[in-house]
Every structure is written in C-alpha cells, then in structure tokens.
C-alpha positions as CSV (number, residue, x, y, z in Angstrom):
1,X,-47.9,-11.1,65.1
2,X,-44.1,-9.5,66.0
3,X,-42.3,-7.8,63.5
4,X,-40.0,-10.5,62.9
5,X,-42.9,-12.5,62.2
6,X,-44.5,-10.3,59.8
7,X,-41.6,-10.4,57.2
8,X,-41.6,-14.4,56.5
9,X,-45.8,-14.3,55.7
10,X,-47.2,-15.2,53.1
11,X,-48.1,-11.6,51.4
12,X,-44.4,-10.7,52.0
13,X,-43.5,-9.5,48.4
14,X,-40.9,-10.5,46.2
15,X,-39.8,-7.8,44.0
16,X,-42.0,-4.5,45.1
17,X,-40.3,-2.6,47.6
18,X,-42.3,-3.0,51.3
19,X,-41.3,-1.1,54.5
20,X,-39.1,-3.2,56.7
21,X,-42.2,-2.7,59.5
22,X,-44.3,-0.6,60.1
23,X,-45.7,1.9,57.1
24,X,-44.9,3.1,53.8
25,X,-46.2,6.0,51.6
26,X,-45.2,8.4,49.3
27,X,-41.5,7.4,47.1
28,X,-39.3,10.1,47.7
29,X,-35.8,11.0,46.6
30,X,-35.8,8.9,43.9
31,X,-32.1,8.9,41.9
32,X,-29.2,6.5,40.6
33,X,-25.6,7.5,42.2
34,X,-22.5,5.7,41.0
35,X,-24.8,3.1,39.5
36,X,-26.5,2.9,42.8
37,X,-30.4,3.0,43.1
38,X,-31.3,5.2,45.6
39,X,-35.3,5.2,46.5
40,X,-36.2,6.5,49.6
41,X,-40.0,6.8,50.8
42,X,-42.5,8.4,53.7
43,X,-42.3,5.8,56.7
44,X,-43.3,5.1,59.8
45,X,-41.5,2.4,61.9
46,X,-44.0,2.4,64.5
47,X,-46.9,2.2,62.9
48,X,-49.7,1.4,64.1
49,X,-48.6,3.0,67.2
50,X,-50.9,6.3,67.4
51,X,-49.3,9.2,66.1
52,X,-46.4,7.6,65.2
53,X,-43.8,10.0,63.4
54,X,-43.4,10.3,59.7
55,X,-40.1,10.3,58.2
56,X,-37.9,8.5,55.2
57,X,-37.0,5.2,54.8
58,X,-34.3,4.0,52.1
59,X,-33.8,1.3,49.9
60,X,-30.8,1.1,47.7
61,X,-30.0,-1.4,44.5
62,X,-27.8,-2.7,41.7
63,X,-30.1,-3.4,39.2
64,X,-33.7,-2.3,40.5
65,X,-34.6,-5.7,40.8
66,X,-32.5,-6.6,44.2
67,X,-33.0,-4.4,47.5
68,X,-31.4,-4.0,50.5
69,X,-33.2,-2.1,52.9
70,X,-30.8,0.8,54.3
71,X,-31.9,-0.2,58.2
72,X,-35.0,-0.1,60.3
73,X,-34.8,3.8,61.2
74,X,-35.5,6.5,59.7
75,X,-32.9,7.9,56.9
76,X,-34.4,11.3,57.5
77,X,-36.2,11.7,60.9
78,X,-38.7,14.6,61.9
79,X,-36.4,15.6,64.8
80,X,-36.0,19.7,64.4
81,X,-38.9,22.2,65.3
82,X,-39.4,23.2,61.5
83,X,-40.8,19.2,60.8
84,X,-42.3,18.4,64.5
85,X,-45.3,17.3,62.4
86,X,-43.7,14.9,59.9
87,X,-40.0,15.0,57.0
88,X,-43.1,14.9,54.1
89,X,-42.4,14.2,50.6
90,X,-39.5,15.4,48.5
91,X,-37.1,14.5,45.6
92,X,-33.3,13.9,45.1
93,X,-31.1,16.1,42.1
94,X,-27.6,14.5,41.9
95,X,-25.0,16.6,42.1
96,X,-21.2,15.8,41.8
97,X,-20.5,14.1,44.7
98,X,-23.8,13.0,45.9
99,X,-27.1,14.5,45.6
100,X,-29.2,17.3,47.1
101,X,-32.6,16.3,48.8
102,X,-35.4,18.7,49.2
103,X,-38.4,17.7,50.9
104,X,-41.5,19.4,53.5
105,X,-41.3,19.7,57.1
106,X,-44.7,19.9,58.5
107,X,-45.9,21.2,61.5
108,X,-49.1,22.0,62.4
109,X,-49.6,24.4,65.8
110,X,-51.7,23.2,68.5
111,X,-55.1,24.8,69.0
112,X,-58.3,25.5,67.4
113,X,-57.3,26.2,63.9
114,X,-58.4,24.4,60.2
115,X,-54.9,23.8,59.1
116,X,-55.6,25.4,55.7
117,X,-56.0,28.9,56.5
118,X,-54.0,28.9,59.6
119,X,-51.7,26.4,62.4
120,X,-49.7,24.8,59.8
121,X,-46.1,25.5,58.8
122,X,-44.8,24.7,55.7
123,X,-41.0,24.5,55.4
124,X,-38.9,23.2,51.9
125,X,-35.6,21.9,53.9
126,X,-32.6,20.9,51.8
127,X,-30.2,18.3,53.3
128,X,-26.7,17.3,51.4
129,X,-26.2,13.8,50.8
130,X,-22.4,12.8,50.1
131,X,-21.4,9.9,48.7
132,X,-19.6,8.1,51.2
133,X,-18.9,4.2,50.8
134,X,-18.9,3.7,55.1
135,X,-22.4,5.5,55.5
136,X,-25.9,3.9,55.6
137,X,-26.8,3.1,51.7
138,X,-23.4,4.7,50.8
139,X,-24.6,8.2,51.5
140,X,-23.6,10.5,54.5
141,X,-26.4,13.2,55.2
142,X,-25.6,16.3,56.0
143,X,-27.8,19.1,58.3
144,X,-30.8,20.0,57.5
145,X,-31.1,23.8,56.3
146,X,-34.3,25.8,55.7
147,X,-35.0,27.2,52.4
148,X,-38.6,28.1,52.2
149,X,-41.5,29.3,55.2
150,X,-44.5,30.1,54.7
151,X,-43.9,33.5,54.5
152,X,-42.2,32.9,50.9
153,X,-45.2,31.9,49.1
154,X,-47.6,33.7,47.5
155,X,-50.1,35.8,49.2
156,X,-52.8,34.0,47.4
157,X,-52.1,30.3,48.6
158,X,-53.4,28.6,51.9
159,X,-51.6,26.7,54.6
160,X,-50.8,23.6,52.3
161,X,-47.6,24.2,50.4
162,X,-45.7,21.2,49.8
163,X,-43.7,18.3,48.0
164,X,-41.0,19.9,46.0
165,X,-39.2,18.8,42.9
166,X,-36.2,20.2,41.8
167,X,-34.0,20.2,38.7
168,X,-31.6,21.7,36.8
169,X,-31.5,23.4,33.3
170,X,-30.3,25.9,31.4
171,X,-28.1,27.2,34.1
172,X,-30.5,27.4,36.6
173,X,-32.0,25.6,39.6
174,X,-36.4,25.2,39.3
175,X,-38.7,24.1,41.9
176,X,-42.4,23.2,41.7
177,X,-44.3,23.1,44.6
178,X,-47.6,21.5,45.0
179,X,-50.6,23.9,46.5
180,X,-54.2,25.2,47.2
181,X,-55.4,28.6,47.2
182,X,-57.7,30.4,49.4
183,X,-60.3,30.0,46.6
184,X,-59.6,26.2,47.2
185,X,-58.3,25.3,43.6
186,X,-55.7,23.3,43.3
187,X,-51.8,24.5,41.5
188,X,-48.5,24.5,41.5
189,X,-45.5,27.1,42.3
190,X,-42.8,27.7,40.1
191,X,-39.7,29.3,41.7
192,X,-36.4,29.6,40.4
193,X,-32.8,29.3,41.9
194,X,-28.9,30.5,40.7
195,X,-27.7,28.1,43.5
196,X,-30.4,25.8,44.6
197,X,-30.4,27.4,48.0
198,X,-32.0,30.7,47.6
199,X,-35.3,30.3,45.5
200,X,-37.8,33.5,44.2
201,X,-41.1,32.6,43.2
202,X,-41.2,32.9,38.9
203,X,-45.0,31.6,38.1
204,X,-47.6,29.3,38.6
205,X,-49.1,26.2,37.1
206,X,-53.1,26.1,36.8
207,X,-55.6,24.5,35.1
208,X,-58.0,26.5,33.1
209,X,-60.9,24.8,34.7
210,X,-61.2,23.8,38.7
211,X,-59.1,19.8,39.0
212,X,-59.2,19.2,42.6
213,X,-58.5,21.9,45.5
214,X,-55.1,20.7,46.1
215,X,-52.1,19.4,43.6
216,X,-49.6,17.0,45.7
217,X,-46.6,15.6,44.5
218,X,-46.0,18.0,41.4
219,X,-43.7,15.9,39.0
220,X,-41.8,17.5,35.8
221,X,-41.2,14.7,33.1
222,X,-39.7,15.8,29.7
223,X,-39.2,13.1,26.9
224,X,-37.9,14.4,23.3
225,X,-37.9,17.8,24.3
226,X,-41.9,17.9,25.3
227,X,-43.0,18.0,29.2
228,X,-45.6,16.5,31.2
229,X,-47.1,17.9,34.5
230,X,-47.4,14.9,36.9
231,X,-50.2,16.0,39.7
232,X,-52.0,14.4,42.3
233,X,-55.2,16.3,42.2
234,X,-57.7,16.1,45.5
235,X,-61.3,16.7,45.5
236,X,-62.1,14.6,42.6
237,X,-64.9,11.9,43.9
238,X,-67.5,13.4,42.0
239,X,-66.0,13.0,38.6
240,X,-67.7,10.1,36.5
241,X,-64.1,8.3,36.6
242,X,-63.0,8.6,39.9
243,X,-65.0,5.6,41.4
244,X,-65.9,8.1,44.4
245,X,-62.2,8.3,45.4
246,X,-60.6,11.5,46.4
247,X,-57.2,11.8,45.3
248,X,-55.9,10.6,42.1
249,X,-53.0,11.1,40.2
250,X,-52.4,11.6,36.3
251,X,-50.2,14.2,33.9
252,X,-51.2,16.7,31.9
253,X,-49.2,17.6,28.4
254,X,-47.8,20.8,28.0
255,X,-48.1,22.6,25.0
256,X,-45.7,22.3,22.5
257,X,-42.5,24.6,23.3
258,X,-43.7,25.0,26.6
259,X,-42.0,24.7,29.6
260,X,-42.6,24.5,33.4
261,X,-39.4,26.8,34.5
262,X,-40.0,29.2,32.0
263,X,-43.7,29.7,31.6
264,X,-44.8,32.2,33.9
265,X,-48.4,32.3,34.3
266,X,-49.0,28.5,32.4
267,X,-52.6,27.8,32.3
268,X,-53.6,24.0,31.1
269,X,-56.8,22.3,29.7
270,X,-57.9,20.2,32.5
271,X,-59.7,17.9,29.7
272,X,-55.7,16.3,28.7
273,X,-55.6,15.0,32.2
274,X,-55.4,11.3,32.1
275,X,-54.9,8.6,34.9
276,X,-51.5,7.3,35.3
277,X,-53.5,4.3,36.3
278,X,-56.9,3.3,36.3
279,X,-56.5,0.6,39.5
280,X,-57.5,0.4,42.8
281,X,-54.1,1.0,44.6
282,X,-51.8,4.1,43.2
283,X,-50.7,7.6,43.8
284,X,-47.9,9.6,44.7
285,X,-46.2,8.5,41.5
286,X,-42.1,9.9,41.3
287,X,-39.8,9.7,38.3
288,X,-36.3,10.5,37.8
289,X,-33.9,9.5,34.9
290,X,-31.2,7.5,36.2
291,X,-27.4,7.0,34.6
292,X,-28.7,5.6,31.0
293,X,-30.7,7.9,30.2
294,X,-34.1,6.1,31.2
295,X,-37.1,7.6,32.9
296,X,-38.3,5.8,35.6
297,X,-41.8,6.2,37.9
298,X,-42.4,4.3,41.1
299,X,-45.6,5.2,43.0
300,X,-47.2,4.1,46.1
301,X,-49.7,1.4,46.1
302,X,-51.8,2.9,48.4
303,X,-54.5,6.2,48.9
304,X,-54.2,8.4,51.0
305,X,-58.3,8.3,51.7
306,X,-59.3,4.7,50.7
307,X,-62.3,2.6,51.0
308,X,-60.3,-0.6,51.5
309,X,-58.1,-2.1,53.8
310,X,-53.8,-2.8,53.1
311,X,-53.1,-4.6,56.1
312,X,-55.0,-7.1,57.4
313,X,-55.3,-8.3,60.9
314,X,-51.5,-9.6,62.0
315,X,-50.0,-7.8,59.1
316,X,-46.5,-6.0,61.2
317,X,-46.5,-3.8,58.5
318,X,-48.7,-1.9,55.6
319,X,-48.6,-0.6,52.0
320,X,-45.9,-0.8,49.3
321,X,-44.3,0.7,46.1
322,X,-45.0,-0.3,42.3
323,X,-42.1,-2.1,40.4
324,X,-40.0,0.3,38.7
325,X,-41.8,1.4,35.4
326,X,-40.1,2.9,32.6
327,X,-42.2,5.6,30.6
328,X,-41.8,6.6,27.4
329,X,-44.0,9.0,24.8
330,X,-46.3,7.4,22.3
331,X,-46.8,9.3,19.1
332,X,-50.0,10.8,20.3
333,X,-48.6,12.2,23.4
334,X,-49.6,9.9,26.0
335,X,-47.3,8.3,28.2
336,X,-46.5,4.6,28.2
337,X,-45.2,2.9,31.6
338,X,-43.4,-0.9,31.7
339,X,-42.1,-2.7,33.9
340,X,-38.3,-1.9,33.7
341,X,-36.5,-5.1,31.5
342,X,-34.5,-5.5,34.9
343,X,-37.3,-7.6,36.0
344,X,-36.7,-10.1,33.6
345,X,-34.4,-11.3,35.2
346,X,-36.0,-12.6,38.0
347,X,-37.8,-15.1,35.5
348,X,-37.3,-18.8,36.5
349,X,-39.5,-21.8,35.5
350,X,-41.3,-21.0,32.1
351,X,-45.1,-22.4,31.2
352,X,-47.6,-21.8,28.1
353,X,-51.0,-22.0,29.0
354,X,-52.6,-22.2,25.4
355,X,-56.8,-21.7,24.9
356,X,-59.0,-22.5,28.2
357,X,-56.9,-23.8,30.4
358,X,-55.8,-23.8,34.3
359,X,-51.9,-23.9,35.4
360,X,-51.0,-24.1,38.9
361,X,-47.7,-22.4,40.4
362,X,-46.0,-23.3,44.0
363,X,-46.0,-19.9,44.7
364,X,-48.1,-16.1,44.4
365,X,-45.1,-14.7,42.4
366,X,-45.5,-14.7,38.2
367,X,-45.0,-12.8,35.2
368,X,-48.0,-13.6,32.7
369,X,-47.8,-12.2,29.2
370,X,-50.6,-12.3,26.6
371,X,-48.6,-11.1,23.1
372,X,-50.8,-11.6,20.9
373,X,-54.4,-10.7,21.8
374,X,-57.1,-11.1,19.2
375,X,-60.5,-11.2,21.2
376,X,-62.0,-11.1,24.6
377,X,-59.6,-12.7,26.8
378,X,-60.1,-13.1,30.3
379,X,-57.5,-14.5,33.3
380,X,-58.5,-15.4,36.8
381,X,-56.1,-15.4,39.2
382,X,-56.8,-18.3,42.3
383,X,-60.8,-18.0,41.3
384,X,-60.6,-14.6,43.4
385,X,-59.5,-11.9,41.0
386,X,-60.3,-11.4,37.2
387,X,-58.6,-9.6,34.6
388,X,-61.6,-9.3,31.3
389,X,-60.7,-7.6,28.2
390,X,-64.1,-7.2,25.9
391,X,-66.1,-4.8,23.8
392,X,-63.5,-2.0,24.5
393,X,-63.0,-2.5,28.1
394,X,-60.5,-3.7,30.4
395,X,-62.1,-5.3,33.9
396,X,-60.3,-5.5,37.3
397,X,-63.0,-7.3,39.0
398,X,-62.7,-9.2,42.7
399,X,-64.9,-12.5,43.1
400,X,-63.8,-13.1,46.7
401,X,-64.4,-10.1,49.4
402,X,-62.4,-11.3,51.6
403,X,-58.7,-11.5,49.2
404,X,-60.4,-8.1,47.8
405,X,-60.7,-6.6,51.3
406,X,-63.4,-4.4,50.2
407,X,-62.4,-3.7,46.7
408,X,-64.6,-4.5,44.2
409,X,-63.9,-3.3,40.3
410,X,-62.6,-1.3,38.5
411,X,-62.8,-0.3,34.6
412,X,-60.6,1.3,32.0
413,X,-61.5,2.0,28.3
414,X,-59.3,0.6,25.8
415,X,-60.3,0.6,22.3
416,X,-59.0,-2.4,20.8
417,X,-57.1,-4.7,23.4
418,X,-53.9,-6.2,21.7
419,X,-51.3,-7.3,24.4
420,X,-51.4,-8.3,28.1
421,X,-49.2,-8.5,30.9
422,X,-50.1,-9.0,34.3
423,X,-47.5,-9.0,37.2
424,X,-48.3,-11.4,40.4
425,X,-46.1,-10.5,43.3
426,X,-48.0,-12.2,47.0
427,X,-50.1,-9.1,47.8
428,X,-49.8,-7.0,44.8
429,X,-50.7,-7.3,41.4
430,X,-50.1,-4.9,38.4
431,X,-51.8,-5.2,34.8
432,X,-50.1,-3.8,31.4
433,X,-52.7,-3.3,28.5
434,X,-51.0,-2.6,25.1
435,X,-47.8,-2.5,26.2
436,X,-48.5,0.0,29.3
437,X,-50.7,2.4,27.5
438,X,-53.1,1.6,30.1
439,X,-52.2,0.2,33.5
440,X,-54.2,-1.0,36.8
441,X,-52.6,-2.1,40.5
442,X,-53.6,-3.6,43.2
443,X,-53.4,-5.0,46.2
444,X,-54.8,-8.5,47.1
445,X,-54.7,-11.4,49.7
446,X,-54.4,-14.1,48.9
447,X,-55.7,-17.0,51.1
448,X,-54.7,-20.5,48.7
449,X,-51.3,-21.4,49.6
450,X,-50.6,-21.4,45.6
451,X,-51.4,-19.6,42.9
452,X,-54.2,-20.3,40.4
453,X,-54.1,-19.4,36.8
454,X,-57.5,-20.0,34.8
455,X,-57.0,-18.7,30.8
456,X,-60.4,-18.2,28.3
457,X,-59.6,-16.6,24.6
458,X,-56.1,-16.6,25.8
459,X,-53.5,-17.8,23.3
460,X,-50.6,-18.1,23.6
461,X,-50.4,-17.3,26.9
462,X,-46.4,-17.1,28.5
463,X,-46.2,-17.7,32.4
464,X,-43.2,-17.4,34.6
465,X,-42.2,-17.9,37.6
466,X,-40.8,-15.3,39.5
467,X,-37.9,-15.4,41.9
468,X,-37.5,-13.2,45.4
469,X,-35.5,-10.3,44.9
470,X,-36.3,-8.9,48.5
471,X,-34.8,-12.5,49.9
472,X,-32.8,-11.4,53.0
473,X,-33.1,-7.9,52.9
474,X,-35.8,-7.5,55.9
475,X,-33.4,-10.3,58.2
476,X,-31.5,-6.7,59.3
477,X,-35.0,-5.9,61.5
C-alpha cells in the first residue's frame, strides 16, 4: 500500500492523533501557546525502512479536537553528532514569547559495548521555539544547544539517562531525568537551574523497594498543591499485574508537603504505584496544564516491547496517541483521567440502546456512555471485542484473533462499577470506568465495514456518532 493510500483506510482514526506515515511513539513537548495546541511526538517518516531515524513530529490545534499535522518531516530532526542515534523524548515550558524544549539526543558508539555501562551518549539539548505566525505550526525553532553529557550525572547511574521534564517554580528552573543505576534499579534525577541553561544536580527520586531497573518518561503533576511522580518503570513482567509485559507506566503520590524540586534524597513506597491504565496499549503518558488552568495527559498507544502487532500488513503507517485526557484528584488521592469535554463536540447522530439490544452505526467512530450502571453490564463491540463489568471486575476481552492481533484480555479491579464510557475511534478504543477512575486502551481492527453494538444489563445506554476531526489533515503527505 503507498503512503497516500494508507491515510484513506479504513483504521485511519478520527480524533486520535496518528503519524502522517510512517511511526509514532512517545508525545513530547506537550503545551498550549496563544491558545494554540502544540503536541509534538517521537517519529519516524520512514518507517519501516531499517534503521530509520528517530525524531519529532508536530501536531498543532484550536480546540484539541481538530488537528493539522505540521508537515511530513521532522519538526526536530537527529541531524548533529550529539543525537546521531535518535532527538528522544522531551517536554516543552512556555516561556514569553514561545517555549523552551528540552529533550535526549542519543547516540550510541559503534563497537562491542552493552550500552548500559558503556557506548552510549546521553545528551539533554535545549532548542528555543519562538512564536512566529509564518513558521511551520506557528513556531520558528531555534539551534540546538547542549546542556547536559554524560559526564554531568551522577557517578552512580549507568549509560541510560534520559527524557527530561522541566518546569518552573519558586524562582527556579527543575529538571527530572529518568535513569538506571549500576545496581540496575530504576530512579529519577533532580537538578536545578537559575536560568534553565545551566542545571546542578540537587537529589534523586527512588523507591524504597526495587520498581523496574529503569524509570522513563519521569512526569511532575501537582493538583491542589499535592504532586504525583508519573514513571514508566521497566523490568516489571514478573509482577502478578503486569500480564508478563515489561514496561508500564503509573504515578506514585508524594507525601504530603513534599515536593520533587525540593526533596533531596525523596524515597517512595513502591506499594502507592498504580497503573495509569490497566489496557493493552499505553505508555509514555505526558501532561502539561494548558492556558485554563487544566491538566492534560496524552500517552502513546503503543509498548515499547509488545506481544502484539499495531500495523498490520499494508498499514503505511503504525501506532497512535490517546485522546486528550483531563486528570483531576479524587478525595483519596488517586488520579482521575476523562476525555477532555472538547470531544463533545464532535458528537453527531444520537441513539439509546435500552436493555439487550443491538444498534448498528455506518461507521467505527462512537462515543458510548453507560450513566447509570446498577449490575453486570456487558457491551460487545462488532461480536469481536467485549467490555464485562461483574463481581468487581472490569473485562477487556477479544473474541476474534484476528481484529485482536494477538491480544487477548485484560482485567482491572473495580469494586463497585457505576458508570461507563467507552470511546470507538477505527483502530482504537478507550474505556472510562467511574468516571476515569479506571481506564483501559486499545488497539483493534476491525474487519466489518460497520460498527456493531450488542448491550446486556445495559440501561440506558447513550450512543453517538462521532465525526472526523483529523478530515484533511494527512492530504499535505
């Protein structure tokens, strides 16, 4: 299938961001600007080309429901000696003017080396984005300028330093850094800046038990004066909830009054961690707080070490990002994700499928909401997929291999199941228990030209369809 192809089939999505071709990873830069949505994200034009390089993409947006994609290149390319290996993950602090974006050159040396003690470079690069209406995405990037080498780090961390986020407070510029030690545990770096240029190291971040031998994508989220550390902890298929998977992501509360640019030495109880989400298809999860005041997460729907396929034979391109998801604190410190009420907007035709019942839609894009859940419910989606809430348990369970491609199910406790939302967008679904308290993603494919819904225990249940808020923005490739 060409590339021009690949954009007009029919798991081409509708309102989650998808590379223009080619491959998509980790969201990076995430930020609003002038009421501008800015999310950039790891890419790779020419995948599946072997070794293709790894670089940014960008998307921009009014209203995190419309995209234009910002091109077919790369925004930030891996074209200096300091990120021959790949421009890795990063973040985005506005600033007046524009925004500052810090993110990992990698390079790792040729020869016979295990890239974790030795041959790999870690650089933190900072390039200046100004706000310029003629530029790509209304941003003119600047050069790139090297803040951090491995030299810079502690004497006690390996080869893998990585994935900064940056902020500002209280007068002063902080850093996290994800990381592994040469005892193989998994942290994070705190370092601390007057300007945002020069950074000393000022603590770490550990967990008072082993999670994982490496942290990626260390996220800071504060909400009502408490903060979360967001990790992506790897090593973890042998925990009883990791369905053998590797790499999972999840936050971990601070304690109260604590915080991650002041703490020093902060150790954490590795028992707080929960799951961000308990599907087959996330990681790499970002947040930012844009111009209202809102925090906001996108993640990849993807692994970096999965089981299952996300592109199918023919497919010109693979992987994609969750909808935007606001979060929010519940009373007993967990974290609460929904879809932003953006999305609502993209609601067209409405239905009410009421009891047992089946409703047919045209097309694989639908917002499905359950408000009033009393007892075990269960949704199937084209006979292929099942969503089951019973006997404190929510089910994501694929009936059909071949749409599943190689996933099978996956299971989240939840004591007491009293709303439902479930997001259908072609090739990727997302599921909201009790009001985002507990979410699972996936991918699926889908091979009925139109979308099945099939209800049992469900009443009322509120179907819409959903419009394309992608429509034309891939035409530019």
């Amino acid at each position: 299938m060409t590339n021009a192809a690949a954009h007009h089939d029919p798991w081409r999505m509708g309102f989650h961001i998808m590379p223009p071709t080619g491959w998509l990873n980790d969201p990076n830069g995430l930020c609003q600007l002038g009421g501008t949505y800015h999310v950039f994200f790891q890419y790779s034009p020419d995948w599946p080309a072997p070794h293709a390089p790894r670089g940014w993409g960008h998307f921009v947006s009014d209203d995190l429901t419309h995209w234009r994609a910002v091109g077919r290149d790369f925004a930030i390319a891996p074209d200096t000696p300091d990120e021959a290996s790949g421009a890795y993950s990063g973040c985005a602090v506005p600033v007046e003017g524009g925004a500052r974006l810090y993110y990992t050159g990698n390079v790792k040396e040729p020869g016979d080396f295990d890239y974790i003690t030795a041959g790999r470079r870690a650089t933190q690069i900072l390039v200046e984005a100004t706000a310029d209406p003629t530029a790509p995405g209304g941003l003119a990037l600047g050069e790139k300028d090297v803040l951090l080498r491995n030299a810079d780090y502690p004497d006690f961390c390996t080869c893998h330093v990585r994935d900064p986020k940056v902020w500002h407070e209280d007068g002063a510029w902080w850093m996290i850094l994800g990381a592994r030690d040469l005892d193989d545990h998994g942290l994070a770096l705190v370092l601390r800046s007057e300007d945002g240029v020069a950074w000393a190291n000022a603590g770490t971040v550990r967990a008072t038990e082993p999670l994982g031998y490496m942290w990626e994508c260390p996220d800071r989220i504060e909400l009502g004066g408490r903060e979360w550390l967001s990790v992506c902890p790897q090593g973890m298929q042998d925990r009883p909830w990791a369905n053998g998977i590797r790499d999972q992501a999840g936050y971990l509360p601070l304690p109260a009054g604590e915080k991650l640019g002041h703490a020093g030495e902060l150790y954490l109880d590795p028992a707080g961690f929960c799951r961000w989400d308990c599907g087959f298809d996330f990681y790499a999860p970002q947040t930012f707080v844009d111009e209202s005041g809102r925090t906001v997460l996108l993640a990849w729907m993807g692994l970096p070490d999965a089981g299952f396929e996300s592109a199918p034979d023919g497919l010109g391109w693979c992987h994609c990002l969750t909808v935007p998801r606001e979060v929010t604190a519940g009373a007993d410190g967990a974290l609460l994700q929904r879809p932003v009420s953006e999305l609502e907007a993209l609601r067209g035709a409405r239905h009410e499928l009421a009891g047992d019942g089946t409703l047919a839609l045209a097309e694989h894009r639908a917002d499905v909401l359950l408000p009033n859940v009393t007892g075990p419910v269960e949704l199937a989606l084209d006979g292929a997929l099942r969503v089951a809430c019973a006997d404190g348990l929510v089910r994501l369970e694929f009936l059909d291999e071949r749409v599943g491609a190689g996933r099978t199910v996956r299971k989240a406790a939840c004591d007491g199941v009293s709303s439902l939302r479930i997001l259908v967008d072609s090739s990727a679904v997302e599921v909201y228990v009790n009001d985002g308290r507990v979410v699972l993603s996936t991918r699926w494919f889908p091979r009925s030209p139109a979308l099945t819904l099939e209800a049992r225990g469900a009443s009322p249940c509120l179907v819409w369809e959903m419009g394309d808020g992608m429509k034309g923005c891939y035409e530019l490739v």
